[in-house]
C-alpha positions as YAML, in Angstrom:
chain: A
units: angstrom
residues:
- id: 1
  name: UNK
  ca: [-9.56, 6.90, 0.77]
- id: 2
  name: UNK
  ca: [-8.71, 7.11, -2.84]
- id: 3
  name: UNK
  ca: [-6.68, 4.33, -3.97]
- id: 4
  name: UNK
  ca: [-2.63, 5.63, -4.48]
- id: 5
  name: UNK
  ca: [-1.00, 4.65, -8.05]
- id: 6
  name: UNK
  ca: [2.06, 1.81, -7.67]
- id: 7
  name: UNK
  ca: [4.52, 0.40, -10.14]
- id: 8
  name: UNK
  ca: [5.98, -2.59, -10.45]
- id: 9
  name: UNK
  ca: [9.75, -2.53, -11.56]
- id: 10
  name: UNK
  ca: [10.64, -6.01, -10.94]
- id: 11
  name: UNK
  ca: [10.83, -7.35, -7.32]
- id: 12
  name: UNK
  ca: [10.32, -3.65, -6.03]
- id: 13
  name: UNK
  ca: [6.92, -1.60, -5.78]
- id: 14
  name: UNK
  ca: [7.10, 2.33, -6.27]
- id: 15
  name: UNK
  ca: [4.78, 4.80, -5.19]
- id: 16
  name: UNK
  ca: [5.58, 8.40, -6.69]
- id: 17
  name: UNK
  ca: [3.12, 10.49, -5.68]
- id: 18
  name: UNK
  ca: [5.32, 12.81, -2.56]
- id: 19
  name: UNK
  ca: [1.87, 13.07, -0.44]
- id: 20
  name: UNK
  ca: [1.01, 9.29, -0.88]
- id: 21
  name: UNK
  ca: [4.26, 8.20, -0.22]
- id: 22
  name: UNK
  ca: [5.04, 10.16, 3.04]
- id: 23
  name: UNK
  ca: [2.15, 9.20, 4.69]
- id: 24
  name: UNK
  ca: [2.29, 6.02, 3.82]
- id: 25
  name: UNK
  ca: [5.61, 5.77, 5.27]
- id: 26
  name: UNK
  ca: [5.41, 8.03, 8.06]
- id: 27
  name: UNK
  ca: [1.89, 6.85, 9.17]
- id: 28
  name: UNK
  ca: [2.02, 3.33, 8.53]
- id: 29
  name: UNK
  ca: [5.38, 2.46, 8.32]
- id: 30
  name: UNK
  ca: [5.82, 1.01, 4.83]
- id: 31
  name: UNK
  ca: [8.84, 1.37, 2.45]
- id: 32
  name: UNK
  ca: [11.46, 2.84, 2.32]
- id: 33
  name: UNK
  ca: [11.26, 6.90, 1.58]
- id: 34
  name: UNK
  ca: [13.75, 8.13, -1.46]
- id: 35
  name: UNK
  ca: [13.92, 12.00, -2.32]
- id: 36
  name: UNK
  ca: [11.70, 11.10, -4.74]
- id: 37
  name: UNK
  ca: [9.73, 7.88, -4.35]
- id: 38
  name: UNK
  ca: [8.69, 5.34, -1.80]
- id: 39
  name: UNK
  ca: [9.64, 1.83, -1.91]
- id: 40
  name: UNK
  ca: [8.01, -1.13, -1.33]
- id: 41
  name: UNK
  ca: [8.75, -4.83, -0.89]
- id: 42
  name: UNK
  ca: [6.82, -7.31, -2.53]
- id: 43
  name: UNK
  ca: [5.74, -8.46, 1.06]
- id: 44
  name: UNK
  ca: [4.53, -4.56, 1.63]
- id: 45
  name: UNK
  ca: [2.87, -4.29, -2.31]
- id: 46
  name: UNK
  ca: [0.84, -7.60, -1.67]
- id: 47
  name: UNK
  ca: [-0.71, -6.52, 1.40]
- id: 48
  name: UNK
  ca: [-1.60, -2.98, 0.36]
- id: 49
  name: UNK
  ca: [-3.06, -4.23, -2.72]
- id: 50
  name: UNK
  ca: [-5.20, -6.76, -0.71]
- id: 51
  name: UNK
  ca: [-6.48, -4.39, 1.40]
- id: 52
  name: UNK
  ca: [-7.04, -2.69, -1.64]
- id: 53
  name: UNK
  ca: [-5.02, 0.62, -0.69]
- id: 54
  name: UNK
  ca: [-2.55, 0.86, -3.92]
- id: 55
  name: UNK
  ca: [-3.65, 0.46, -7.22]
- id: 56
  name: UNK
  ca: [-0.28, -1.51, -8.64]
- id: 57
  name: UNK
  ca: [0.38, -0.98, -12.71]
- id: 58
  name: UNK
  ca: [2.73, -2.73, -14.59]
- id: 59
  name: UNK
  ca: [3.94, -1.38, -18.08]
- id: 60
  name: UNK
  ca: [0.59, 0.40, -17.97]
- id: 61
  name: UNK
  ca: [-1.30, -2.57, -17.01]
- id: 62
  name: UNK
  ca: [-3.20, -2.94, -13.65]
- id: 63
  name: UNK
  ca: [-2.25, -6.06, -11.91]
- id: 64
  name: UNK
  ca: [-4.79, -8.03, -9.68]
- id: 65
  name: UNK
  ca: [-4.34, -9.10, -6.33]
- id: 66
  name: UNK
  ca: [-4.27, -12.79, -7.51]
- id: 67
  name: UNK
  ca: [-1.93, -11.67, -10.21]
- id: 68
  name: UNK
  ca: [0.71, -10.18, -8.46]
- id: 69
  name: UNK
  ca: [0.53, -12.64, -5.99]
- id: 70
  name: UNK
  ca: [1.01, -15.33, -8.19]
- id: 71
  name: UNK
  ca: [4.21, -13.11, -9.86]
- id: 72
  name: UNK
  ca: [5.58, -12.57, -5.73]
- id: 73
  name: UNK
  ca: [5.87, -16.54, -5.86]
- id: 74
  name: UNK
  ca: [8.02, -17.32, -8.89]
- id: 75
  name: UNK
  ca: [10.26, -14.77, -7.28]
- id: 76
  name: UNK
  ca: [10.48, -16.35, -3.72]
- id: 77
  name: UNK
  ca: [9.69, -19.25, -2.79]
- id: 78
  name: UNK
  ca: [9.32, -19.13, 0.93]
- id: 79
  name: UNK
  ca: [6.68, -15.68, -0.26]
- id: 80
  name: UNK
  ca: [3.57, -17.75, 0.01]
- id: 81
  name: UNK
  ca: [4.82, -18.58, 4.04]
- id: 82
  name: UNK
  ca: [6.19, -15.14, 4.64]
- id: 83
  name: UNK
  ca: [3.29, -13.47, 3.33]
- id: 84
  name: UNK
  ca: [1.15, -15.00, 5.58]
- id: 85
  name: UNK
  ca: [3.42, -14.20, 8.31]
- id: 86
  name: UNK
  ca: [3.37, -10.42, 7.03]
- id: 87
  name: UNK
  ca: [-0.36, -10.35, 6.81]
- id: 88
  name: UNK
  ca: [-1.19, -11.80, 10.12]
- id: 89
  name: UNK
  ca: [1.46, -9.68, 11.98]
- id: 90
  name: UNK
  ca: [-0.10, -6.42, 10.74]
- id: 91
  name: UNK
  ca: [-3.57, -7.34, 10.89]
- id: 92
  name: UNK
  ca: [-2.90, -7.54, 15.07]
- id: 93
  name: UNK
  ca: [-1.58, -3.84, 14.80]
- id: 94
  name: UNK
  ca: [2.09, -4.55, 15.27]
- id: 95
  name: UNK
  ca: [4.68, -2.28, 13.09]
- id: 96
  name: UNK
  ca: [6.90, -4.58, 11.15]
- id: 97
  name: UNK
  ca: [9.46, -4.10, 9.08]
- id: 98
  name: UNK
  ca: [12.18, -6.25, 7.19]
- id: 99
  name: UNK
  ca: [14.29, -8.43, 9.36]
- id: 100
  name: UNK
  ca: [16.96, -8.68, 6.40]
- id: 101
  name: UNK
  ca: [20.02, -7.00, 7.85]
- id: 102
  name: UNK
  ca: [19.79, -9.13, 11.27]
- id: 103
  name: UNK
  ca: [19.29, -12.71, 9.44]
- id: 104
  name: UNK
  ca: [15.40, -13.36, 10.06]
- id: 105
  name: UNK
  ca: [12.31, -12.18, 8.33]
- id: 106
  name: UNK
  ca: [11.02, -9.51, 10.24]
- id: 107
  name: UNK
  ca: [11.24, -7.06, 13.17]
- id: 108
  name: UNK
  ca: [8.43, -6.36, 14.86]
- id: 109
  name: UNK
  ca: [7.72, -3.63, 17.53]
- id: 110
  name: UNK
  ca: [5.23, -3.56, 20.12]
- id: 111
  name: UNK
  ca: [1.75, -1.87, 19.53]
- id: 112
  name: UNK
  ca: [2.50, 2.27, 19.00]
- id: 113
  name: UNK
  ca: [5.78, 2.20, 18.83]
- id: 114
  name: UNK
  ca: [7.40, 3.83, 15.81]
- id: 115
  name: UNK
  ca: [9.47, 1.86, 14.50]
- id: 116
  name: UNK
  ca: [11.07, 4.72, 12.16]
- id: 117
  name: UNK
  ca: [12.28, 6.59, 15.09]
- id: 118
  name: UNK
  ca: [15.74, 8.31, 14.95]
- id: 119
  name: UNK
  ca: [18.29, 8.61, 17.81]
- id: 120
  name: UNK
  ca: [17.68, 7.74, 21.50]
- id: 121
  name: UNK
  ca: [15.43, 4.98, 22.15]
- id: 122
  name: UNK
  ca: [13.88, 3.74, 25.39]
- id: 123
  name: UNK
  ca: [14.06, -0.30, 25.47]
- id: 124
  name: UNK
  ca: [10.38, -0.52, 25.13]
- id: 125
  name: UNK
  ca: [11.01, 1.43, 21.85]
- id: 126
  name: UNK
  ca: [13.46, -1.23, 20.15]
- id: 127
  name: UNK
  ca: [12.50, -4.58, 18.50]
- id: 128
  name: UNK
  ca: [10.75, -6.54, 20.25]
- id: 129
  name: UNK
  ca: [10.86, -9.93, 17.98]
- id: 130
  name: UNK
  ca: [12.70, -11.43, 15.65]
- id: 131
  name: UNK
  ca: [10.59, -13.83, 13.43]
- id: 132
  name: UNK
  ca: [11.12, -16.31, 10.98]
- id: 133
  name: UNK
  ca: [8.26, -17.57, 8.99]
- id: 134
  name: UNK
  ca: [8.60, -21.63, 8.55]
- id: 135
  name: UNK
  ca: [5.83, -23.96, 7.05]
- id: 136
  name: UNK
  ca: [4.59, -26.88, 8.69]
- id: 137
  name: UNK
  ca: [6.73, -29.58, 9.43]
- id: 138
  name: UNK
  ca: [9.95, -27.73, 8.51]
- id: 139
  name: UNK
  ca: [12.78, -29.01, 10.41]
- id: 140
  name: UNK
  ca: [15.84, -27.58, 11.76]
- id: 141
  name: UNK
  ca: [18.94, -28.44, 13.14]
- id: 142
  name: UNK
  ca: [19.80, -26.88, 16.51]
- id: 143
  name: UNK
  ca: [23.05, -25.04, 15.25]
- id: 144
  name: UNK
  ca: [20.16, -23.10, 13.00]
- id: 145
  name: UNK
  ca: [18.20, -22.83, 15.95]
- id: 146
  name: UNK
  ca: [21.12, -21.87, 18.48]
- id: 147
  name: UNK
  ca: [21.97, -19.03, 15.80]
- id: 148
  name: UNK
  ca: [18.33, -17.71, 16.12]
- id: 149
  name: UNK
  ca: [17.99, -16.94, 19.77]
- id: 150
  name: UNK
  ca: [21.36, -15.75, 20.12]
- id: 151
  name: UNK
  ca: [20.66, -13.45, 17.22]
- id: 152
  name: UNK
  ca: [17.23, -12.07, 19.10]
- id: 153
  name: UNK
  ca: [19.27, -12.21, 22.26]
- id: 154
  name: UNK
  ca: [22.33, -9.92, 20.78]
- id: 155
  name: UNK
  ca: [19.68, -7.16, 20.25]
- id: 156
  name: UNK
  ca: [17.78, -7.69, 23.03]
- id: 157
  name: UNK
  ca: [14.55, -9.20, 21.49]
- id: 158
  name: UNK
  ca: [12.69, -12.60, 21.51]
- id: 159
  name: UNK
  ca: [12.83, -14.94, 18.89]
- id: 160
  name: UNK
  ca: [9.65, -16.43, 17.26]
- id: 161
  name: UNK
  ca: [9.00, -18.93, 14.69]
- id: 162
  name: UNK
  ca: [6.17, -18.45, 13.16]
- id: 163
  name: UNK
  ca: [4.61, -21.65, 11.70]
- id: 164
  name: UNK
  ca: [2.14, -21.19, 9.26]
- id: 165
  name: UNK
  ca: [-0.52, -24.42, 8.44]
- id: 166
  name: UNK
  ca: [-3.35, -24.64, 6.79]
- id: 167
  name: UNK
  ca: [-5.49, -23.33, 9.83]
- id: 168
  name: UNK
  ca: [-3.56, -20.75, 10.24]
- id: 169
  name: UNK
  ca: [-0.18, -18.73, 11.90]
- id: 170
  name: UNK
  ca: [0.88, -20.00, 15.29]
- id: 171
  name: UNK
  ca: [4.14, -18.46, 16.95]
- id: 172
  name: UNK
  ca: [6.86, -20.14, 18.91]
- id: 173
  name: UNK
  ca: [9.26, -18.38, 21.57]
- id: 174
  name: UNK
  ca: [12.54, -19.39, 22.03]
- id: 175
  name: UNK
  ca: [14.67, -17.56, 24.71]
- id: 176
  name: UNK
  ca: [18.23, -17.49, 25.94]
- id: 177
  name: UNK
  ca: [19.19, -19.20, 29.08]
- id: 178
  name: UNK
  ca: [21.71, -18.79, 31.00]
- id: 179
  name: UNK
  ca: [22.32, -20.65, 34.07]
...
């Protein structure tokens, strides 16, 4: 596959090319598709340049991988923790998408579902988990935590916290009861 051409306008990523940018929207459910341009988050940008899939240009300037990583982190500084998050989610196959709007920092859908999908959905077609990427040792209080399942609960998902270490991402599940 031929690398596609990116640019970096800030804390956004845009692909131009019509072809590129359908199917990589379409197919692997990055971005969001304009008339005339797909967008990218810096958490999408990252990981397609590490698996070496875009080819990301700034001012005319091709940006490495350790570059632009290194730019996503004076930006944000939960990005190193979210990243990983990002990276580890996809790399199992699961479609994942922002988790902005809903207060967390993903969605994630269950293996082949399309997450892109317009109109009538069957539950198993709906988020299945809300996750918020935490380091190691983060602490929480439990009106923070309280807000977090009922959030996944409102829409009918599960809540995980993903904790990334040193070793690794491990995920937590916290679930609504009601007695």
């Amino acid at each position: 596959m031929n690398m596609i051409k990116a640019e970096l306008a800030r804390n956004r990523v845009f692909v131009w090319d019509r072809k590129a940018a359908k199917k990589l929207f379409e197919k692997e459910f990055y971005g969001k598709l304009r008339e005339d341009r797909l967008e990218l988050s810096l958490l999408e940008a990252c990981l397609l340049l590490e698996r070496k899939m875009i080819k990301l240009v700034k001012d005319g300037n091709e940006l490495s991988f350790k570059e632009f990583y290194d730019y996503c982190t004076s930006l944000d500084k939960r990005f190193e923790h979210r990243y990983r998050v990002y990276r580890d989610l996809r790399s199992r196959g699961l479609p994942t998408r922002t988790g902005f709007k809903f207060g967390c920092d993903f969605r994630v859908y269950e293996r082949g579902v399309h997450p892109l999908k317009r109109g009538k959905k069957t539950p198993k077609e709906h988020t299945k988990w809300v996750v918020f990427a935490v380091p190691e040792g983060y602490t929480f209080s439990f009106h923070e935590l309280s807000r977090a399942v009922r959030l996944a609960h409102n829409i009918r998902a599960n809540m995980l916290w993903a904790v990334v270490s040193k070793d690794g991402v491990r995920y937590f599940s916290v679930r609504f009861f009601k007695p």
